[in-house]
NUDOMAR-310050 format. One record per residue (C-alpha): residue number from 1; residue in one letter; x, z, y. Coordinates in steps of 0.001 Angstrom, whole numbers. Last residue first. Layout:
<NUM 'A' <X Z Y>>
...
This chain:
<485 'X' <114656 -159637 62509>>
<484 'X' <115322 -161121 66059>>
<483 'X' <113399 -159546 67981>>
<482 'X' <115143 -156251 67427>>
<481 'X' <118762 -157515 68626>>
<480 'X' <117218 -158067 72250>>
<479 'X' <117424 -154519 72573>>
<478 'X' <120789 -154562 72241>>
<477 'X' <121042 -156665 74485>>
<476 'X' <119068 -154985 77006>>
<475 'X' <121093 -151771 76693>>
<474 'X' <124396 -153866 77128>>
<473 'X' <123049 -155093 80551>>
<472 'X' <122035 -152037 82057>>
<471 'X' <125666 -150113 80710>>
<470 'X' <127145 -153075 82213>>
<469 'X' <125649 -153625 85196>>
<468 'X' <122733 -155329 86625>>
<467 'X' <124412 -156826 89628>>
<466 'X' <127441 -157854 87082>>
<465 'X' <125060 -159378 85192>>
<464 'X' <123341 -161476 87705>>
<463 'X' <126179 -162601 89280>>
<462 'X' <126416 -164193 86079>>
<461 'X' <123171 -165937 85605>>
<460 'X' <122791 -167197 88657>>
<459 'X' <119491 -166242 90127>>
<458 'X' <116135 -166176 88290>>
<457 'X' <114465 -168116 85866>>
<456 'X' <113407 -167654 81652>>
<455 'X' <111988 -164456 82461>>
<454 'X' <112570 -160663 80702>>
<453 'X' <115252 -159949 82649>>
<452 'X' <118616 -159041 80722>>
<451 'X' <117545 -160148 77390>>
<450 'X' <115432 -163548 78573>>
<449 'X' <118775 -164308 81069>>
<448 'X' <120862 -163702 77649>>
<447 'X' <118618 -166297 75448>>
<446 'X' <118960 -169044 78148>>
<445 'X' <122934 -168662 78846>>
<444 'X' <123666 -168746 75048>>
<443 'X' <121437 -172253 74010>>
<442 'X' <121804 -173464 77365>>
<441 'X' <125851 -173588 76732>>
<440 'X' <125749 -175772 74033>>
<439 'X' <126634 -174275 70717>>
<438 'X' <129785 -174267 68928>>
<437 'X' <129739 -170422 68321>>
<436 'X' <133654 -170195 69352>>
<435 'X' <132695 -172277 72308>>
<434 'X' <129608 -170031 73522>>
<433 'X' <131674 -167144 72804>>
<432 'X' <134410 -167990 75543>>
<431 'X' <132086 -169364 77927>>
<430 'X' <130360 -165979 77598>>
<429 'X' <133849 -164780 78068>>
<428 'X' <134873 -166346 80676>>
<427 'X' <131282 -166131 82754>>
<426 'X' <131705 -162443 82511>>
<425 'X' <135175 -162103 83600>>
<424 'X' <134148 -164078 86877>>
<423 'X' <130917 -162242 87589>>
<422 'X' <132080 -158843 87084>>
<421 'X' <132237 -156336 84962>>
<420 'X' <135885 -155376 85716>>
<419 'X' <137129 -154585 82853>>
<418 'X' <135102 -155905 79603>>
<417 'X' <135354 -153777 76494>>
<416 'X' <131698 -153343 76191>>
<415 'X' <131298 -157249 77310>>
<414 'X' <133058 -158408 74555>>
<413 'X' <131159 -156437 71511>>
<412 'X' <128146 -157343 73100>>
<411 'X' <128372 -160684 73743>>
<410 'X' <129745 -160935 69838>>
<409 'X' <126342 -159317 68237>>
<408 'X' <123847 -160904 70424>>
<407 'X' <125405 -164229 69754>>
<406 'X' <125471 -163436 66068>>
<405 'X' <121847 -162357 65717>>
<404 'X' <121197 -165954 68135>>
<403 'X' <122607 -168600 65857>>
<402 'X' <119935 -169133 64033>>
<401 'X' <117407 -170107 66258>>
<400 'X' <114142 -168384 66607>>
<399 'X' <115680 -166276 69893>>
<398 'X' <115094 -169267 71747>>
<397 'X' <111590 -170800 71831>>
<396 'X' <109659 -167671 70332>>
<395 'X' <111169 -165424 73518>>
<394 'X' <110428 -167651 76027>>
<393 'X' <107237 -168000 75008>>
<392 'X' <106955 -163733 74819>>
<391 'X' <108199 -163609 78629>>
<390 'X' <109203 -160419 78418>>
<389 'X' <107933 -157275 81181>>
<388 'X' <110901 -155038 80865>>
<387 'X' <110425 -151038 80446>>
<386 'X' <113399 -149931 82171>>
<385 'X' <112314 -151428 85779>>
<384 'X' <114812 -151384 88620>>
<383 'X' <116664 -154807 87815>>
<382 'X' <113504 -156145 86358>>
<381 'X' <111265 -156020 89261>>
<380 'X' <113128 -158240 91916>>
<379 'X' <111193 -161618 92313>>
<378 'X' <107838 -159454 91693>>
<377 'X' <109010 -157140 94385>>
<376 'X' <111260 -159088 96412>>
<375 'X' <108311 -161874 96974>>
<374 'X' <106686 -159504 99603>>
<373 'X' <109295 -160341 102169>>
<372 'X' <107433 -163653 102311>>
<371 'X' <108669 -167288 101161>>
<370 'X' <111699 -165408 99226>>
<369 'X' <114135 -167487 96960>>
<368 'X' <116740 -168153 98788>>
<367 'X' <116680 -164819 99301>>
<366 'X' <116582 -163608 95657>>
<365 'X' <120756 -162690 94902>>
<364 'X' <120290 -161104 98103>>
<363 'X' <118163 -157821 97369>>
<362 'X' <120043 -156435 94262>>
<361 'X' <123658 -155498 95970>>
<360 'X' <122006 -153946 99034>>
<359 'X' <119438 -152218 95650>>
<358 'X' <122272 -151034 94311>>
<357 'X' <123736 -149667 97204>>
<356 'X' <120365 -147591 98152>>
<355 'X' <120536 -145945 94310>>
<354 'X' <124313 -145132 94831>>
<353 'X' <123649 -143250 98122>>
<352 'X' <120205 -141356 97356>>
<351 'X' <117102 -143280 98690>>
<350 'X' <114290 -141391 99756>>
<349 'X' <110986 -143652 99189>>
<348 'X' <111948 -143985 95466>>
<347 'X' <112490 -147698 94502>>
<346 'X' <110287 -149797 92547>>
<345 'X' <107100 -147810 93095>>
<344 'X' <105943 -151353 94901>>
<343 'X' <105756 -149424 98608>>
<342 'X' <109613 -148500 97818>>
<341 'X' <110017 -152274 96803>>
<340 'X' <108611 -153195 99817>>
<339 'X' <109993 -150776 102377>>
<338 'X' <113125 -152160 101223>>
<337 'X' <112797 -155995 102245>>
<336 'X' <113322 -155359 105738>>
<335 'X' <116028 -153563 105701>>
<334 'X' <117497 -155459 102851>>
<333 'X' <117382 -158842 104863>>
<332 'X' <118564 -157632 107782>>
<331 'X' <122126 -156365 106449>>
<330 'X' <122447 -159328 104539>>
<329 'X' <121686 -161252 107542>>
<328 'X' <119043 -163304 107920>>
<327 'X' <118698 -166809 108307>>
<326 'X' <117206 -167481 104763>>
<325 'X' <114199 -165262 105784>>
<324 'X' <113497 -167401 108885>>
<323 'X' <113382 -170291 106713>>
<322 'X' <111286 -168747 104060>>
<321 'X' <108790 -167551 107212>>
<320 'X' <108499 -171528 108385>>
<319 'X' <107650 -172817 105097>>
<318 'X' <105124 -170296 104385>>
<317 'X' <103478 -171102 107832>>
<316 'X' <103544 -175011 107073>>
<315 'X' <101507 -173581 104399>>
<314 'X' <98897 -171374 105655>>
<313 'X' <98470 -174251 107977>>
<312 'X' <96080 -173413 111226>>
<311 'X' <94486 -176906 111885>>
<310 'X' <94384 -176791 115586>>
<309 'X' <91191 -177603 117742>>
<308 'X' <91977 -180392 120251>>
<307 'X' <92709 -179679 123655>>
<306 'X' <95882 -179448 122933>>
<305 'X' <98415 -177307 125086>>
<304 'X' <101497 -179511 126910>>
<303 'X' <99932 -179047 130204>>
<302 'X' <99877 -175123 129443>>
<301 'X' <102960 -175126 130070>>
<300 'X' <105996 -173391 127437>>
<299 'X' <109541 -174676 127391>>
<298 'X' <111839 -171665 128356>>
<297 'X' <109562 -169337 127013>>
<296 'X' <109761 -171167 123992>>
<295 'X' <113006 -171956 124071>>
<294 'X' <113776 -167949 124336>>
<293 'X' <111366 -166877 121703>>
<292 'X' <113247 -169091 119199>>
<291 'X' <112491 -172564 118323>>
<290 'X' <112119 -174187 115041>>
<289 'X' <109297 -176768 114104>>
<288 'X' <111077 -179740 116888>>
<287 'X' <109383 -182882 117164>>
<286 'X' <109721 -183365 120699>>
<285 'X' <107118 -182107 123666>>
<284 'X' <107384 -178110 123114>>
<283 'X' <104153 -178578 121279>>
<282 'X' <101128 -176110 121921>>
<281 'X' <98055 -175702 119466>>
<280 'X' <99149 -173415 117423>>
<279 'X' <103371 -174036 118065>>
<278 'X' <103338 -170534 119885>>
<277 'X' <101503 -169230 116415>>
<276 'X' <104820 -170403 114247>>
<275 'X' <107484 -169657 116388>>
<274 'X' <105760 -165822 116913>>
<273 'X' <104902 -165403 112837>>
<272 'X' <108345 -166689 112512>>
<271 'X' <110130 -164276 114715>>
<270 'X' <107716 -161548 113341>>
<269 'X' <108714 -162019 110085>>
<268 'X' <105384 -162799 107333>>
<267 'X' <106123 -159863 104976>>
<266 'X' <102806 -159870 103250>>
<265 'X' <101915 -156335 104928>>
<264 'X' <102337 -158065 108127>>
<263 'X' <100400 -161321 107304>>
<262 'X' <97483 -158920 106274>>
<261 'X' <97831 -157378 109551>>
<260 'X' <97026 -160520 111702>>
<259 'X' <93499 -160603 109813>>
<258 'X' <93268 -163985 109030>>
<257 'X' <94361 -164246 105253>>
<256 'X' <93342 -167209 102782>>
<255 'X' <91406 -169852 103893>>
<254 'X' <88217 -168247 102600>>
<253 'X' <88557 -165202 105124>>
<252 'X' <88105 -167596 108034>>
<251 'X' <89443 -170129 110037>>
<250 'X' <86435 -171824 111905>>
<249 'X' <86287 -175164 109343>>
<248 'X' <88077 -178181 109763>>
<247 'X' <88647 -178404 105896>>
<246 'X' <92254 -177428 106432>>
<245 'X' <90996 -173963 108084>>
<244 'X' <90386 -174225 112248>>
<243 'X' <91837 -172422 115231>>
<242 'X' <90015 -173292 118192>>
<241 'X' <91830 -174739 120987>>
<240 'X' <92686 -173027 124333>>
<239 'X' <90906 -172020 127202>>
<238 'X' <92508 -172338 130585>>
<237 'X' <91021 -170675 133908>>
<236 'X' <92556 -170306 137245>>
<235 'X' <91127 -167401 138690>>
<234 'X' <87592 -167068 140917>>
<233 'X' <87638 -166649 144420>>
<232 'X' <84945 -163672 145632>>
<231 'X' <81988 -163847 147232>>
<230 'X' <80160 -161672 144620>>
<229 'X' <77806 -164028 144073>>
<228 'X' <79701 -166553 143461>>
<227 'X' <81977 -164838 141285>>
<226 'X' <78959 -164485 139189>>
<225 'X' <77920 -167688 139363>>
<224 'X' <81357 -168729 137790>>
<223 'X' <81015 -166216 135138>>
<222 'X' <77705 -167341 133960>>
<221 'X' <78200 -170930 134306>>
<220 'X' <81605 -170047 132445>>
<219 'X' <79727 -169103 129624>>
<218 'X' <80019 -172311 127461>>
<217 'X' <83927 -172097 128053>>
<216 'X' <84068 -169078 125754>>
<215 'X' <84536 -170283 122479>>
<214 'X' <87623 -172247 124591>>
<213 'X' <89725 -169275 123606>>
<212 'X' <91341 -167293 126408>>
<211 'X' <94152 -167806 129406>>
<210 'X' <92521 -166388 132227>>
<209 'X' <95151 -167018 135186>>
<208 'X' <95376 -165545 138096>>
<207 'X' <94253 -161876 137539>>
<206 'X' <93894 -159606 140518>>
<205 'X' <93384 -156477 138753>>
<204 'X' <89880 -155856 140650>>
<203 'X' <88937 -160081 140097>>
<202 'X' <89810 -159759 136414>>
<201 'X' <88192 -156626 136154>>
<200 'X' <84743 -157487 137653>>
<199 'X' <84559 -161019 135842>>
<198 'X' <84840 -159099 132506>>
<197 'X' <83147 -156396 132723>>
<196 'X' <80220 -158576 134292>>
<195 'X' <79995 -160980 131146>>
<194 'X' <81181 -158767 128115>>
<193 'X' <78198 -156858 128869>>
<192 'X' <77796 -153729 131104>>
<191 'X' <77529 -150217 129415>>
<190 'X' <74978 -147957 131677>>
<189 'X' <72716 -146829 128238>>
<188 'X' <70064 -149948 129310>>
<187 'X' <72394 -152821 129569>>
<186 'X' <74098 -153933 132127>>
<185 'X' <74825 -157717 133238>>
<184 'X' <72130 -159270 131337>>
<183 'X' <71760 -162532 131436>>
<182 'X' <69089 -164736 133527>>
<181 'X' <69789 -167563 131163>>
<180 'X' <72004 -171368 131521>>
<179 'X' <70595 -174485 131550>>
<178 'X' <69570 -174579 135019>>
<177 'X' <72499 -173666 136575>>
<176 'X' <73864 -177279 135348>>
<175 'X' <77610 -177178 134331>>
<174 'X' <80462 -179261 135428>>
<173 'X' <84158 -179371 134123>>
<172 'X' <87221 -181117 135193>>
<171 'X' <90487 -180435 132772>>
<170 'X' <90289 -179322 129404>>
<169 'X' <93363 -177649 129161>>
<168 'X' <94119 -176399 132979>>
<167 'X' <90412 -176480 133130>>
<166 'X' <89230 -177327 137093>>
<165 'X' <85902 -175625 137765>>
<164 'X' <81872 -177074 138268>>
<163 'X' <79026 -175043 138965>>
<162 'X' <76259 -176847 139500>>
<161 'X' <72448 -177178 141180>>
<160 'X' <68863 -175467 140199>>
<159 'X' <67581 -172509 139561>>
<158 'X' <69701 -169968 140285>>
<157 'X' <71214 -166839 137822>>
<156 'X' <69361 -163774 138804>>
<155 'X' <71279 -161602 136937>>
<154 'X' <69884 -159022 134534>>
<153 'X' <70092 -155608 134699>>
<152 'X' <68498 -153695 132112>>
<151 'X' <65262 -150763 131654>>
<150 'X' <64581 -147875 130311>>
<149 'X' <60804 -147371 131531>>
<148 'X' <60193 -143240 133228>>
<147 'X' <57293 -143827 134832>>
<146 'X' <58339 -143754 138075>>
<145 'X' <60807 -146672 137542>>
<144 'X' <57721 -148773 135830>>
<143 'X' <56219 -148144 139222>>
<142 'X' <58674 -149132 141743>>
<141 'X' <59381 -152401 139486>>
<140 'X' <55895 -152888 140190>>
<139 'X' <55869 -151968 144189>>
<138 'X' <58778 -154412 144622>>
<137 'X' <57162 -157020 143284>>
<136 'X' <57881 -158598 139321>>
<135 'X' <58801 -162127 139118>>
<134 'X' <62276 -161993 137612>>
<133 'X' <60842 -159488 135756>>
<132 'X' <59275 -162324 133592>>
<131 'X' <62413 -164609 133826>>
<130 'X' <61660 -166804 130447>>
<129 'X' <64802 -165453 128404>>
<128 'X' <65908 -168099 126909>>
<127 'X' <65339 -169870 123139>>
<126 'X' <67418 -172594 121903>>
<125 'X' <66134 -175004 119483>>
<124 'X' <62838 -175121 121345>>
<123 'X' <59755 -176037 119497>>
<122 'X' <56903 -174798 120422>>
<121 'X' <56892 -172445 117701>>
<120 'X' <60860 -171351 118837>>
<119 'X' <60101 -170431 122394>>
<118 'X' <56785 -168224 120768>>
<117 'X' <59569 -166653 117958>>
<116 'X' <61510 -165961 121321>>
<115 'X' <58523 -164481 123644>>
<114 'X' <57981 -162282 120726>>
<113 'X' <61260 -160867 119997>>
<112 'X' <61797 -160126 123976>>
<111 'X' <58792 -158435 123696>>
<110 'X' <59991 -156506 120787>>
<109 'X' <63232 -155757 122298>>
<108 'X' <61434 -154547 125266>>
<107 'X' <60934 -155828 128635>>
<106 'X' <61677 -153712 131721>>
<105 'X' <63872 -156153 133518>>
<104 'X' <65775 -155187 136490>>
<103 'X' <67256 -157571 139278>>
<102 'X' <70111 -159779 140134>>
<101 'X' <71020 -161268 142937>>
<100 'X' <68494 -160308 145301>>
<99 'X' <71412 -157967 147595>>
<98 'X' <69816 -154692 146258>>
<97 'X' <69952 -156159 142612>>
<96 'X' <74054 -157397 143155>>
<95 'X' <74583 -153731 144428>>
<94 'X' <73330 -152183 141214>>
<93 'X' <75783 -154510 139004>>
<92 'X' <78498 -153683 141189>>
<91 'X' <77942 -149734 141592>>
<90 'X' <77215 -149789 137547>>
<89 'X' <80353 -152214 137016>>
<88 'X' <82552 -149846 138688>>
<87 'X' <80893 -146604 137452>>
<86 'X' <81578 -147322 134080>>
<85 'X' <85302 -147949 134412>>
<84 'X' <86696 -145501 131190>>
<83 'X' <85270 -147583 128752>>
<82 'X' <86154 -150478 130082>>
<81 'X' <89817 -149072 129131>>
<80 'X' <92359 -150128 131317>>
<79 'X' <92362 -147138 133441>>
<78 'X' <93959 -148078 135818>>
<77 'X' <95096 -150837 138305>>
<76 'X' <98224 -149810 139341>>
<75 'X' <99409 -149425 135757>>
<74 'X' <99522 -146979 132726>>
<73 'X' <102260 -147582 129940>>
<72 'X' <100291 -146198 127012>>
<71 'X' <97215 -147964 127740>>
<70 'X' <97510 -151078 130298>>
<69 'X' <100432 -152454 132271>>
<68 'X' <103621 -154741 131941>>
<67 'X' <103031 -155307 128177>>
<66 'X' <105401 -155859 125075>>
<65 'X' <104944 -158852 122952>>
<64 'X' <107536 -157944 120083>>
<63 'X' <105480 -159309 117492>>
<62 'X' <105053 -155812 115638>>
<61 'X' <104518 -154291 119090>>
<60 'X' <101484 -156705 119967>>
<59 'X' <100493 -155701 116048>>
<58 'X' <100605 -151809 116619>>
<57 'X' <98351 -152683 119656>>
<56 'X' <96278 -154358 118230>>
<55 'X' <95959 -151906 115354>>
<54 'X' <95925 -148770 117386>>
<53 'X' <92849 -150480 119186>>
<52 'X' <90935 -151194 115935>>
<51 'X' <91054 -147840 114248>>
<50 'X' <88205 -146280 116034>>
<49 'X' <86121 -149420 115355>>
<48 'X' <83544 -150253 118174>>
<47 'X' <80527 -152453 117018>>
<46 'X' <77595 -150159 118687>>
<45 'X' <79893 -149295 121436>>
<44 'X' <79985 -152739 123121>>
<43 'X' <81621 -151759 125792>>
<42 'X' <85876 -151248 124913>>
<41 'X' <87731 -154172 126381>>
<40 'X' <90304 -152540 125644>>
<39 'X' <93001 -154483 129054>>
<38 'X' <96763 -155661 128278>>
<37 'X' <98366 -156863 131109>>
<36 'X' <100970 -159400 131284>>
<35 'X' <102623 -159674 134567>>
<34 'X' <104836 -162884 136188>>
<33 'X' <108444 -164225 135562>>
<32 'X' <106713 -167373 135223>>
<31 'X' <107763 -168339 131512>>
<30 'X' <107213 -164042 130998>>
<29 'X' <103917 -164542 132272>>
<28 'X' <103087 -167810 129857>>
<27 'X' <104445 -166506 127040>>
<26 'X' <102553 -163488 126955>>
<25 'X' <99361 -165508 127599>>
<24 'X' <100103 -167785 124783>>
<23 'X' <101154 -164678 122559>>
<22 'X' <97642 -163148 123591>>
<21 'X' <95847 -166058 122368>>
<20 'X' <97886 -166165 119253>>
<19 'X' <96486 -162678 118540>>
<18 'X' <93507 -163806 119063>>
<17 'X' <93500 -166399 116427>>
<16 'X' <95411 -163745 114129>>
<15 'X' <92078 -162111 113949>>
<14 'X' <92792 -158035 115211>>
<13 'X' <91265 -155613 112430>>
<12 'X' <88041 -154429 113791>>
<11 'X' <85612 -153800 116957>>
<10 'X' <88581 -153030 119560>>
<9 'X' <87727 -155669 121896>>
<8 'X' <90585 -157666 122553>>
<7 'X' <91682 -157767 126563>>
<6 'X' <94895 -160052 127382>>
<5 'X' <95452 -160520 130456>>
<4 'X' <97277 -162826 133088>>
<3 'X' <98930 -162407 136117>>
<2 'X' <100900 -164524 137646>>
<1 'X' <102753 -163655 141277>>
């Protein structure tokens, strides 16, 4: 059976790059009716953010990527916090040093320091740990024990020969041992690196597949030694693209927004959020932009997964959303655009009945409009506002013309006796009025969409009115008949 992972490490706000990563491994155990496990990769304590993990996991909710096993749902193979699994990499890591795989080095940071700046005077443009301990007799490392030295583990990576693995993306691979460090597996407070965690846990939860980002590949030497000495088979490994900006830069904060909750609180939809990041990197093999979760499970390999870095395009992405947004129901649509306006101080955050159908009447005039959910609010203002916001250009342009006190005068005198208020009364008799006033129709329609809203755009005039309502709309008028004098 497949079993892939998905382990962040909980040291801030989730990058939507990783995020995609664990959609593509999501996708790839549900394409294979396998597992996906979800694993806090929790050891590097001075970076950990007590916020982080409820984030990623909040988000992996958000985008409906539910997990087989790991926190909150619990598993055969817990706990699935590294956190929690100290004394399996300590036993591991102390077994590998009786066995002459690894061994422990006493140096300090400032020694370490040293022999760098000296790596880097000679000229080296990478600097490596030069394997002092390496070298140290039983009876020293005996001694520096007794005497109390902290000390880490470092593996005793060989000397010479390859490693070499098969990259479902980037296909045949082949390192040279000798180019790679003695790392350390565990440092001195008992926490093991990324690099034994890692390889322990994969091979203890019986993971298949490692499906990660290829800023990794450069320590498979390390990982693939380490299996080696363990004697155990490594997984299948595939590491996808890099995500880059449109000037073919890492993505990052000068793009625009990476952290995968600032698309959520810009009202990115998680259908399109998931359509978009499956197509990061991956193409279903035809031209297609749309495709629901179910195609994409359907059509997902990781054959078809470029080994090219991806431009990630904000763009394309806004595109995408104000389709998504145009395909939902009415009923959708205001649910989802609500919490908005209520966050905006628009709308109260309990509703009463008439206020809540207002605002189901409100919402939809704009959704052709919307790119994000976030739109509603500035799209939306003036039919909850009293105090309008007036466009004062729009204002100069048409209410200097001399027809306008008159206008004013007549629109409200119809529409107070109007019954019903609604769209198709009100566009007769504005019609009406703009004939009898022998003016084109721009020169009415205009003027009354500055009254009502403030703004020389929004949605059809008319529907617009009878949204607003009368006594809304004859209040704004009326108003209107002060900038006139």
């Amino acid at each position: 059976m497949v079993r892939v992972r998905y382990a962040p490490s909980p040291t801030g706000s989730p990058h939507v790059g990783n995020i995609r990563t664990a959609l593509f491994n999501w996708v790839f155990a549900r394409h294979h009716q396998g597992k996906f496990i979800v694993r806090i990769e929790d050891t590097d304590r001075s970076r950990y953010v007590p916020t982080s993990e409820q984030e990623i996991l909040t988000s992996l909710c958000w985008l409906g990527l539910d997990w087989d096993e790991g926190p909150e749902v619990g598993g055969p193979y817990a706990p699935y916090h590294q956190s929690q699994r100290l004394e399996i990499y300590q036993r591991i890591a102390h077994q590998l040093v009786e066995e002459g795989k690894a061994y422990k080095c006493f140096c300090t940071p400032e020694e370490l320091e040293q022999m760098r700046a000296q790596q880097r005077a000679q000229g080296a443009s990478v600097t490596m740990y030069d394997r002092r301990c390496r070298r140290l007799t039983p009876a020293e490392v005996r001694a520096r024990e007794e005497a109390g030295l902290p000390y880490v583990i470092r593996f005793a990576m060989p000397l010479e020969g390859t490693v070499e693995y098969e990259d479902l993306i980037h296909g045949h691979t082949v390192f040279r041992n000798a180019l790679t460090d003695d790392f350390v597996m565990l440092k001195s407070d008992g926490y093991p690196t990324y690099h034994l965690a890692n390889v322990v846990d994969d091979h203890l939860m019986e993971i298949t597949h490692v499906i990660r980002g290829d800023e990794w590949i450069s320590s498979m030497p390390r990982h693939l030694n380490l299996y080696r000495a363990l004697g155990w088979e490594p997984p299948q490994f595939a590491h996808l693209p890099l995500l880059l900006g449109p000037d073919r830069q890492k993505l990052s904060k000068r793009h625009g927004a990476v952290q995968f909750t600032e698309f959520i609180r810009e009202g990115y939809l998680p259908d399109a959020m998931f359509n978009f990041l499956a197509l990061c990197g991956w193409n279903p093999g035809d031209n297609r932009e749309i495709l629901n979760r179910e195609e994409i499970i359907e059509l997902f390999s990781l054959e078809r997964v470029s080994d090219n870095p991806f431009i990630f395009d904000h763009n394309k992405l806004l595109w995408m959303n104000g389709y998504y947004i145009r395909q939902l129901s009415k009923e959708q649509l205001v649910a989802w655009c609500l919490p908005f306006l209520q966050e905006a101080g628009l709308l109260p955050k309990e509703l009463d009945e008439d206020t809540r159908a207002y605002a189901e009447r409100v919402i939809p005039l704009e959704q052709e409009k919307m790119k994000v959910l976030k739109d509603v609010v500035t799209l939306t203002d003036f039919f909850f506002k009293e105090d309008l916001a007036v466009d004062q250009n729009a204002v100069k342009k048409w209410y200097s013309m001399p027809h306008i006190p008159q206008m004013l005068e007549e629109l409200i005198r119809r529409y107070e006796a109007l019954e019903p208020f609604t769209a198709p009364e009100i566009e007769r008799v504005t019609r009406e009025v703009i004939a009898w006033l022998g003016v084109p129709s721009g020169h009415v329609i205009h003027p009354v969409r500055v009254a009502v809203s403030g703004r020389t755009t929004g949605p059809s005039l008319f529907e617009m009115l009878e949204v607003l309502g009368k006594p809304r709309v004859l209040k704004r008028l009326r108003q209107a008949q002060q900038w006139t004098v």
